[in-house]
N, C-alpha and C positions, 0 to 999 in steps of 0.2 A: 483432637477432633476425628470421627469417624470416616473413613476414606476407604470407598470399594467400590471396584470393576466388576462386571459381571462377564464371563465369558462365555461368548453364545457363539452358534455356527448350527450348520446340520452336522445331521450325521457323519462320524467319521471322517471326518476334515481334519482332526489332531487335536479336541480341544484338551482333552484329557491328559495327552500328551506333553502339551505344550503348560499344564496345569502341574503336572508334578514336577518338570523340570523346575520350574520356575519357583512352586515353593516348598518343592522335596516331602510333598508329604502323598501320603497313597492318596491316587486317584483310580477308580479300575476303567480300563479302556482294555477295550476288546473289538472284533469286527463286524460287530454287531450293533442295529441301532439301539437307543433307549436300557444299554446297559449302564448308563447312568441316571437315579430318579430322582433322590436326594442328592442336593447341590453341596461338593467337596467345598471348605471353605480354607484358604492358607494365607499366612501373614508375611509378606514381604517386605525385606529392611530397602529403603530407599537409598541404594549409593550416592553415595555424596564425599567427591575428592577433599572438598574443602571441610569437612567435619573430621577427615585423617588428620587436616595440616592441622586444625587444631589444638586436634589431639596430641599433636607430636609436640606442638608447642607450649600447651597450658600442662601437658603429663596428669591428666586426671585420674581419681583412682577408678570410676567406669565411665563409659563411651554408649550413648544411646540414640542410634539413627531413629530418624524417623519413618516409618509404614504406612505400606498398603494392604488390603487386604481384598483377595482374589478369590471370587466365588464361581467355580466351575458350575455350569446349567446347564443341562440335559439339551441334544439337539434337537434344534424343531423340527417341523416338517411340515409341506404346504396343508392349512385347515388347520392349524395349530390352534388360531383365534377363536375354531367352535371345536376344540377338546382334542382332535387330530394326535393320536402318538401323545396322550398324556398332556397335549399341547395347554391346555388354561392353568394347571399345579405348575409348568414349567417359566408360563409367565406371570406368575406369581412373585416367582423367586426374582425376576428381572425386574420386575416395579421395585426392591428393595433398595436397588443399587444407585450408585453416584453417577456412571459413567459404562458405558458397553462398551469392551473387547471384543469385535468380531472375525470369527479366522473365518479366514477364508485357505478352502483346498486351492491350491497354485503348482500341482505336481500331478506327475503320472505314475499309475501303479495298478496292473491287473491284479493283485492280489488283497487290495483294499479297494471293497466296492464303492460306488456313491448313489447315493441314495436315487438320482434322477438318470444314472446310468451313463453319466456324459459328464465329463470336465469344462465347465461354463462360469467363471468365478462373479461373474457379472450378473447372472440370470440367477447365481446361489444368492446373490445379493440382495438383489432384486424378491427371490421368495421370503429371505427372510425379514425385507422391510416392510413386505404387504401384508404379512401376517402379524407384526409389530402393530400396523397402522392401524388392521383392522379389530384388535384387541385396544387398541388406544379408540377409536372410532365408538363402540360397545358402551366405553366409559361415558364421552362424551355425550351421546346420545340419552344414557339413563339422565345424566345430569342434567340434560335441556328438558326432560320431557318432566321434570317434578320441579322447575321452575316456576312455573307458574303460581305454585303452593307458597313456595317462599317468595315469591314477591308480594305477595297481600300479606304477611307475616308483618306481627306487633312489633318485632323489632328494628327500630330501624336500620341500627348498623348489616344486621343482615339483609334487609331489605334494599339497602342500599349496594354490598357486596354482588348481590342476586343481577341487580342492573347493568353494573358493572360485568359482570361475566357474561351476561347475556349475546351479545355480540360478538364476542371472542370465542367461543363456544359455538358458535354459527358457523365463521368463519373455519375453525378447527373442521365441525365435522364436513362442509364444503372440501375442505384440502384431504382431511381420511380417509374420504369417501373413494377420491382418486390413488390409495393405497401410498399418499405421499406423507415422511416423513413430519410430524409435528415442529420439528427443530427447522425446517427447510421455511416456514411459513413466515418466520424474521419477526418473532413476536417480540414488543419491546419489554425490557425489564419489568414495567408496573405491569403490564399484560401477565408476563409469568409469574408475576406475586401472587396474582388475583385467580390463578386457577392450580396454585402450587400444592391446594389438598387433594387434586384429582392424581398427583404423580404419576402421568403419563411418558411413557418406555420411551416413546420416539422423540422426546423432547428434551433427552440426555444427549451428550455429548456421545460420540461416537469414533473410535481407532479403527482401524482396520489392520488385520492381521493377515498378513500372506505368508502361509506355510509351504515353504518350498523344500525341495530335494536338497542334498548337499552339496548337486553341484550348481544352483541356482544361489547357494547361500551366500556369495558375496556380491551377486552384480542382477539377480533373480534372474525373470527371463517369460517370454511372451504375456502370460497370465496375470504376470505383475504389472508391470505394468497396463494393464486393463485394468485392472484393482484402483493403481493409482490414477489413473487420468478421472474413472468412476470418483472418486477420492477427493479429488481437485475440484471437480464440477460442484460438486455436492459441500465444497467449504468442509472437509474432513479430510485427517491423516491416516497415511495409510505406510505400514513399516515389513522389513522382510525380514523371517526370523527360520530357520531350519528346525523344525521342532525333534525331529531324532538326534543330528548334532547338539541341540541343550540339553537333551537326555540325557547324552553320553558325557558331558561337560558336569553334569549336575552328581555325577557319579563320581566325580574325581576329590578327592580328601581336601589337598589343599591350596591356596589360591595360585601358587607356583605352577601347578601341573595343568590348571587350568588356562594359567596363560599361554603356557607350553603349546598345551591341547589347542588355543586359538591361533596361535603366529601357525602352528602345522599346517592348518586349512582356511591360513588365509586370512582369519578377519580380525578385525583391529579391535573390536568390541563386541562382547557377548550380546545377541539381540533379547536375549531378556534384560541385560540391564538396561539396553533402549528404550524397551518395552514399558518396566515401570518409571521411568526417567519421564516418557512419551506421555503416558500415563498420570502422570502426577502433576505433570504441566498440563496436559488436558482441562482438570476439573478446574483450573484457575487457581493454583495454590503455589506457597512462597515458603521459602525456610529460613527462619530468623535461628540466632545460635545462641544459647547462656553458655559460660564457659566458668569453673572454678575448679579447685582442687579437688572437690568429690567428684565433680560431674560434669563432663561435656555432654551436651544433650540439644540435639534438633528439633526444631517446633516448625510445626505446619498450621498456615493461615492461610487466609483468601487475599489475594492480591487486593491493595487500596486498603485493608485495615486501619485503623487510625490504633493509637500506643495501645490503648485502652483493651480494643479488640483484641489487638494480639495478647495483652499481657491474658486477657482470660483464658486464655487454650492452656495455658498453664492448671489456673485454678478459676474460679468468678471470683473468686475474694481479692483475685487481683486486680480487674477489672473494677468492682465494685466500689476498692478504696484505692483505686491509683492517683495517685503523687505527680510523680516523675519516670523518665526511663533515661540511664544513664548506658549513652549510646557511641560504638564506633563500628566501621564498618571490617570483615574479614581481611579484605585484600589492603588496610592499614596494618592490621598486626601479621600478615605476612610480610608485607614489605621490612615494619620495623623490628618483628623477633620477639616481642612481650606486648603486654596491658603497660606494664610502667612504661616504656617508651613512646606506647602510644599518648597515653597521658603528658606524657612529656613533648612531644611532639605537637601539643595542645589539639589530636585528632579526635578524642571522647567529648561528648557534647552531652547536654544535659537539655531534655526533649521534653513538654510536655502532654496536654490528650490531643494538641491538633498535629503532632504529629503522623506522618504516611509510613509505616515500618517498612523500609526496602528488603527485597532479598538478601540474603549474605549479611544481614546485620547482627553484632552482638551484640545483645540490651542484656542490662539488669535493671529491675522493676524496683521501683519503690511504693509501696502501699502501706495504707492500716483502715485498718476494721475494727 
């Protein structure tokens, strides 16, 4: 299944920075705004300790984590939402996405300017959720105002949809209006089914990114926390990562020199693997594990899938003719060392469509077509 962040910020806050570190591939970042137009796009493998253990245990002939995939977006700037700095092409590219990475600048430096002249991580926040709001606002607004057309419409299913929206749509642009986040409004699930072909930016899920100095990088320091208490309030995480330190980490050959690199300064874990870890839990997603001598391989699904669901991320033909899933859970075959023992241990279970697939489970699917 398709899974991508979109990383947004103003200008020169580090996204570009924080963009190639993370998935090593060219992004151009310069001191200048809008030298990014076309949004960089890189595929990030999701670590997963427990896909090693596996590994080390079943000895497969390949190992296939599962991914993210990180789409660097041009920074905004106040007036984005009526074309400002490229601003309507920029949020384009941000309606694509699953979920917003927002960095936020959290450091100080005369020699990288900021676009409003002042280090404020709250008020950068603050411009870019009104200019979010008021491009989501825009939408809304066309959508209620040719409403009327489709409610006298022949059809009734649409005619009926049209009703339904009608209210939610109200209320939406009532809270836009006030530059307030769509996601803040507590819409219930059938609410977001019912307006989910408008794909409005501010009703994704949201990180927050605090790019600090290196020496804020293990404990941050004043602006971060402002990030996070903003963070808190607002029902959204907010994580610290030093984006020149991952630069220089994303440069080192191999995983030794990198751990090296991290005990040196300190921190116990790379913040980009927080990041997409942060990231992957965010959109509501789970990793089930098939395991066999050709292939270890991690699957991502949406949390609450039933067997069925999950088997189709695989293929739909598994989905389509599923059977059964013959199931045990990871920390079983750590504990006893193989599948036969597990099996022996009477811990593999034989599950069928009303099954809830947990995290960490190992299934093999039985189907036909």
């Amino acid at each position: 299944m398709g899974l991508n962040c979109g990383i947004v910020g103003l200008p020169n806050v580090g996204k570009s920075t924080i963009f190639k570190a993370l998935t090593a591939a060219p992004a151009e970042a310069a001191n200048y705004p809008f030298c990014t137009i076309e949004p960089n796009v890189g595929i990030v493998n999701v670590s997963d300790e427990r896909l090693n253990k596996i590994t080390g245990l079943v000895k497969p002939q390949k190992t296939v984590p599962t991914i993210i995939e990180f789409v660097d977006i041009a920074g905004l700037v106040k007036g984005a939402s009526k074309g400002e700095g490229l601003g309507n092409q920029f949020l384009g590219h941000i309606r694509q996405v699953n979920a917003i990475v927002h960095v936020i600048r959290c450091f100080d430096d005369d020699n990288v300017v900021h676009v409003h002249g002042k280090i404020d991580p709250v008020d950068d926040i603050t411009t870019i959720n009104y200019e979010l709001a008021l491009a989501d606002l825009e939408v809304v607004e066309k959508k209620l105002q040719g409403l009327p057309k489709v409610l006298k419409s022949q059809n009734k299913d649409i005619q009926k949809l049209a009703k339904v929206q009608q209210p939610i749509l109200e209320r939406l642009k009532d809270h836009l209006e006030k530059g307030e986040r769509a996601f803040s409004l507590g819409l219930s699930d059938d609410d977001q089914e019912a307006i989910k072909d408008l794909n409005l930016i501010t009703l994704k899920p949201v990180l927050y990114l605090c790019n600090v100095d290196e020496d804020s990088a293990v404990d941050g320091n004043e602006y971060t926390k402002l990030v996070q208490k903003h963070a808190e309030e607002e029902g959204s995480q907010a994580i610290i990562v030093c984006g020149k330190l991952e630069s220089e980490i994303s440069l080192l050959e191999t995983e030794e020199e990198k751990t090296e690199f991290l005990e040196a300064a300190g921190i116990e874990q790379s913040g980009l693997e927080i990041l997409t870890k942060t990231a992957y839990d965010l959109l509501g997603l789970r990793t089930y594990f098939t395991a066999g001598e050709k292939e270890v391989r991690a699957w991502t699904f949406k949390a609450g899938s039933k067997a069925p669901q999950a088997a189709g991320v695989i293929h739909t033909d598994f989905e389509r003719g599923f059977i059964k899933a013959e199931v045990f859970h990871c920390d079983d075959l750590f504990e006893l060392g193989s599948e036969q023992k597990v099996k022996e241990a009477g811990k593999l279970r034989i599950e069928g469509k009303e099954y809830e697939v947990k995290d960490g489970d190992v299934v093999h699917f039985r189907f036909n077509v």
